[in-house]
C-alpha positions as a Markdown table, in Angstrom:
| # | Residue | x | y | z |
|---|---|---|---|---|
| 1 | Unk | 8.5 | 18.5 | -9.3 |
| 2 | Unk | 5.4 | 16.6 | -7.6 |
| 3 | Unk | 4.4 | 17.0 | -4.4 |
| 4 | Unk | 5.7 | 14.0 | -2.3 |
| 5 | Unk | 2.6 | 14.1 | 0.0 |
| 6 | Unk | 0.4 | 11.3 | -1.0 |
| 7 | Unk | -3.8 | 12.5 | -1.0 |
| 8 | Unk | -5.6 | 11.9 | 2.5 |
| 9 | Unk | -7.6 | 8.7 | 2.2 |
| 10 | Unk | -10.4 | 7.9 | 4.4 |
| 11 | Unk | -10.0 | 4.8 | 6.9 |
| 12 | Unk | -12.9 | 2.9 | 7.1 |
| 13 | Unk | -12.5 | 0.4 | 10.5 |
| 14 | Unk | -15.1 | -2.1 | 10.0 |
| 15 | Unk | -15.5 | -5.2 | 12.1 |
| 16 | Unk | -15.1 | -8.4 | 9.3 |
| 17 | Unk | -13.6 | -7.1 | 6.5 |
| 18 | Unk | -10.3 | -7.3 | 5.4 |
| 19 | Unk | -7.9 | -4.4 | 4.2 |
| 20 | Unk | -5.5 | -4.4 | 1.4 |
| 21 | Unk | -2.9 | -2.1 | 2.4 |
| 22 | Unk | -0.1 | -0.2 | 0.1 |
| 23 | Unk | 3.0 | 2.1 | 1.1 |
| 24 | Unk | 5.8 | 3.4 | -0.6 |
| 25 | Unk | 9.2 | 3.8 | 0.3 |
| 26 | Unk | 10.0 | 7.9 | -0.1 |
| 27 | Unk | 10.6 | 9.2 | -3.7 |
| 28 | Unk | 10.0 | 5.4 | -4.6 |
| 29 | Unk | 13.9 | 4.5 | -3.2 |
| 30 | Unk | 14.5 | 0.9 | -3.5 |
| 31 | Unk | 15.1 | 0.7 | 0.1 |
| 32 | Unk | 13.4 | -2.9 | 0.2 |
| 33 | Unk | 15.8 | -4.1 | -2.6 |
| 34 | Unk | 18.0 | -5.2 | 0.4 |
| 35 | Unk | 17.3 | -8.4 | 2.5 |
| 36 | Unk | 18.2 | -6.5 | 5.8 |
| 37 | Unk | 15.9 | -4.2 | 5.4 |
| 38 | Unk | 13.1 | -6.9 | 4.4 |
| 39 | Unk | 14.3 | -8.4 | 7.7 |
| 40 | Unk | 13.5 | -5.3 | 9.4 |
| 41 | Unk | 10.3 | -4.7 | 8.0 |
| 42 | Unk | 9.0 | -8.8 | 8.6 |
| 43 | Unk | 9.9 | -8.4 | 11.9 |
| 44 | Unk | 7.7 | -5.0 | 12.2 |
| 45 | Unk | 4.6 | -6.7 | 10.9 |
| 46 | Unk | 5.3 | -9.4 | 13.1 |
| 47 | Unk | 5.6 | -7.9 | 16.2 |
| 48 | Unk | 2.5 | -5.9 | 15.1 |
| 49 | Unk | 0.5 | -8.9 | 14.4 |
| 50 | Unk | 0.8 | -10.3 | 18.1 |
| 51 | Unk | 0.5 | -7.0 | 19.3 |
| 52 | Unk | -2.7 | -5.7 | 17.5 |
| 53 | Unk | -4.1 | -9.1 | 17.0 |
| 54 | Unk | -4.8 | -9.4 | 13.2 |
| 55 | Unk | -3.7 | -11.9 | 10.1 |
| 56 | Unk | -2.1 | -11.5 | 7.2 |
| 57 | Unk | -3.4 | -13.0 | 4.6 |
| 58 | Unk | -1.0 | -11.9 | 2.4 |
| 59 | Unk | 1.9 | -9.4 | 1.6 |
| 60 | Unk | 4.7 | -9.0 | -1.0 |
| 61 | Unk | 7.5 | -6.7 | -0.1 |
| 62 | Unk | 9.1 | -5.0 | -3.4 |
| 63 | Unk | 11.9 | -2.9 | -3.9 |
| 64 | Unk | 9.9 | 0.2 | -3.5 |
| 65 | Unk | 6.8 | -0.5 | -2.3 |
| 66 | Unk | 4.7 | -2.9 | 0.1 |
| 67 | Unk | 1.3 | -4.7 | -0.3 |
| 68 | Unk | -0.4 | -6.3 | 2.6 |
| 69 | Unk | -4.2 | -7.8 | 2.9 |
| 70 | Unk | -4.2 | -8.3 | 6.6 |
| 71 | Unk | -7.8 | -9.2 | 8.5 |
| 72 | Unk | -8.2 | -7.1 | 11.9 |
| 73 | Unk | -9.4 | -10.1 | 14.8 |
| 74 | Unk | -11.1 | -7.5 | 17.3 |
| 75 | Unk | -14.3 | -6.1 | 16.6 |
| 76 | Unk | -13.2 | -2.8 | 17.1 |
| 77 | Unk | -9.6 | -1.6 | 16.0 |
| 78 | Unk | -7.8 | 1.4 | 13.4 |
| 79 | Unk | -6.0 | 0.5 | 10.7 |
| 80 | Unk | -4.2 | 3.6 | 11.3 |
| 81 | Unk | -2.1 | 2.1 | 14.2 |
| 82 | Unk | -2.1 | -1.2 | 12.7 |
| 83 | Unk | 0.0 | 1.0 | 10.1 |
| 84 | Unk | 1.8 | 2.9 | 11.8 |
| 85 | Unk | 3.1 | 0.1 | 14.3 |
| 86 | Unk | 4.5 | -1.8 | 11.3 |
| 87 | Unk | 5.8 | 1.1 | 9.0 |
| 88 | Unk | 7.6 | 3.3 | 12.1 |
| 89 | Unk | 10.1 | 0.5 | 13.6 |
| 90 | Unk | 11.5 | -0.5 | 10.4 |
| 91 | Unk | 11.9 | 3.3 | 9.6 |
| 92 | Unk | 13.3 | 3.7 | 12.7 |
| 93 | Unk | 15.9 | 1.2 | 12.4 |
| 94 | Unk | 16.8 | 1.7 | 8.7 |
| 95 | Unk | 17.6 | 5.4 | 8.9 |
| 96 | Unk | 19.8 | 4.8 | 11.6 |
| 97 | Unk | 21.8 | 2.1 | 9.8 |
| 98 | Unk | 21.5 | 4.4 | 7.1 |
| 99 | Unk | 23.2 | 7.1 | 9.3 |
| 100 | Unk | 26.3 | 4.4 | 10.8 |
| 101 | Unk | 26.5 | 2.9 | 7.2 |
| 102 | Unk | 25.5 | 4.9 | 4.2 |
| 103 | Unk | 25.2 | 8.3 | 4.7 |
| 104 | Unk | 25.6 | 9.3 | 1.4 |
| 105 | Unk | 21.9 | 8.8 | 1.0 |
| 106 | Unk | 21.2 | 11.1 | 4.2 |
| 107 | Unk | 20.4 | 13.9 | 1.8 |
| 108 | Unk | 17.8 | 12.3 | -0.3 |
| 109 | Unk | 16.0 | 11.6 | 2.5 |
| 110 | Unk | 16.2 | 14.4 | 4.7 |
| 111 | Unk | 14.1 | 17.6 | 4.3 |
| 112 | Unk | 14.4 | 20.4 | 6.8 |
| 113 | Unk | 11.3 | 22.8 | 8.1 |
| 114 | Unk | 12.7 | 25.9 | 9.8 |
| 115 | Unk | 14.9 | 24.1 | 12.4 |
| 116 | Unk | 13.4 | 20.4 | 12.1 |
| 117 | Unk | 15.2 | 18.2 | 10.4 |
| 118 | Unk | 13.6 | 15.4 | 9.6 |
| 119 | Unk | 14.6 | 11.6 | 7.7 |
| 120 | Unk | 11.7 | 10.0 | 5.4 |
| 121 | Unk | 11.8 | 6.4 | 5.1 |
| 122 | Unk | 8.6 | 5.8 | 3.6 |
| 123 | Unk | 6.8 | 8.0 | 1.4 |
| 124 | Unk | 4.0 | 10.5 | 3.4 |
| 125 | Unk | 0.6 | 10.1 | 3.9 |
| 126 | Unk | -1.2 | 6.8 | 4.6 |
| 127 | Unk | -0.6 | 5.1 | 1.5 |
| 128 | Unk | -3.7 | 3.1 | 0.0 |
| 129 | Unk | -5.9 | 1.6 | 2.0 |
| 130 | Unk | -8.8 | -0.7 | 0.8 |
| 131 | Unk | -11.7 | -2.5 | 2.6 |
| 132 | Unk | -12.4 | -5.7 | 1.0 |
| 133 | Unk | -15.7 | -6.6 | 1.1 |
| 134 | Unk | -16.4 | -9.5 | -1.7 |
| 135 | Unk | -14.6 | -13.3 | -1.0 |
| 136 | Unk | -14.7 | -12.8 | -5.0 |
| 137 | Unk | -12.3 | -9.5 | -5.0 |
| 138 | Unk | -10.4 | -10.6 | -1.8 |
| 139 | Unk | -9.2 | -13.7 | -3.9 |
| 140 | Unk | -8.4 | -11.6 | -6.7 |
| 141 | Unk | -6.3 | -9.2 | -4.4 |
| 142 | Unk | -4.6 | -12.1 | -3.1 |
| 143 | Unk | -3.3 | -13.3 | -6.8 |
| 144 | Unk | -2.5 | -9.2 | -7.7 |
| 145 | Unk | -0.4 | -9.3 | -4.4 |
| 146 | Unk | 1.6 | -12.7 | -5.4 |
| 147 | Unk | 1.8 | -11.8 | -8.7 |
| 148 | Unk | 3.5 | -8.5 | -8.7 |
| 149 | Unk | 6.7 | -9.9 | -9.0 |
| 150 | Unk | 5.8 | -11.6 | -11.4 |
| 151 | Unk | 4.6 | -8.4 | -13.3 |
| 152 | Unk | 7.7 | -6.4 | -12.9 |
| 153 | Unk | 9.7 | -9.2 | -14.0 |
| 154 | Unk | 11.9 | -10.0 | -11.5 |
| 155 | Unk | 10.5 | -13.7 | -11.3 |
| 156 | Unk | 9.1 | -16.1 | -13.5 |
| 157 | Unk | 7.0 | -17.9 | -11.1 |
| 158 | Unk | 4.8 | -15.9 | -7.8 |
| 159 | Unk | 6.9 | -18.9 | -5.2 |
| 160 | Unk | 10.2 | -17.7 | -6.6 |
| 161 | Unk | 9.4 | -14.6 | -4.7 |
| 162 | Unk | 11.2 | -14.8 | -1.2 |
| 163 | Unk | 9.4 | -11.7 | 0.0 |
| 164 | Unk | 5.6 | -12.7 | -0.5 |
């Protein structure tokens, strides 16, 4: 069996350019195949957004994964937290509903370290991170983004996707 830790990546926080960002949910669970949960996770980036001050430019939420190009405002800023303040809250509230609601999936997403127990939402590590540099490659990013939907064939057309 793999190793569920994804490789450390560098983060590279550099005043005007924009980041295409990817995380997983853990062992690739379709936890995002459920509008609640896409509610959840919409209102993380949100909050996020006013609170660290950057755009998104855009995003497409899938069933098991997350792609976001966002553009940091302040000159000085880490993607890290920008990360971490949208991927923790959602985490936080799904694996309590998960706990009042559906605990049958408690075991596949619970691993225990001596006496910590602890609950995985999202896969671990930082995901993919990507500093866009090129208006050429940050319009292509954009159209891989929209289109993945598109790509996995759950939609015809990149607009049918609610979550994008």
């Amino acid at each position: 069996m793999g190793s569920s830790r994804q490789p450390h990546r560098s983060n590279y926080n550099i005043p005007g350019q924009a980041h295409e960002l990817t995380w997983t949910c853990y062992h690739r669970c379709p936890f995002l195949s459920k509008e609640q949960t896409c509610e959840w996770l919409a209102d993380a980036l949100n909050a996020a957004r006013s609170q660290l001050n950057f755009s998104v430019w855009a995003y497409v939420f899938m069933p098991e994964h997350v792609h976001l190009i966002i553009y940091p405002n302040n000159r000085t800023y880490e993607i890290e937290t920008i990360r971490q303040t949208i991927k923790e809250p959602c985490a936080r509230t799904a694996v309590a509903w998960l706990k009042d609601n559906a605990p049958e999936w408690l075991p596949r997403i619970t691993r225990q370290k001596g006496k910590r127990i602890r609950r995985y939402f999202w896969q671990t590590g930082g995901g993919y991170d990507r500093n866009i540099e090129q208006g050429s490659t940050l319009l292509e990013m954009i159209d891989y983004v929209h289109e993945n939907p598109c790509r996995k064939g759950f939609v015809q057309r990149a607009s049918d996707w609610k979550w994008s």
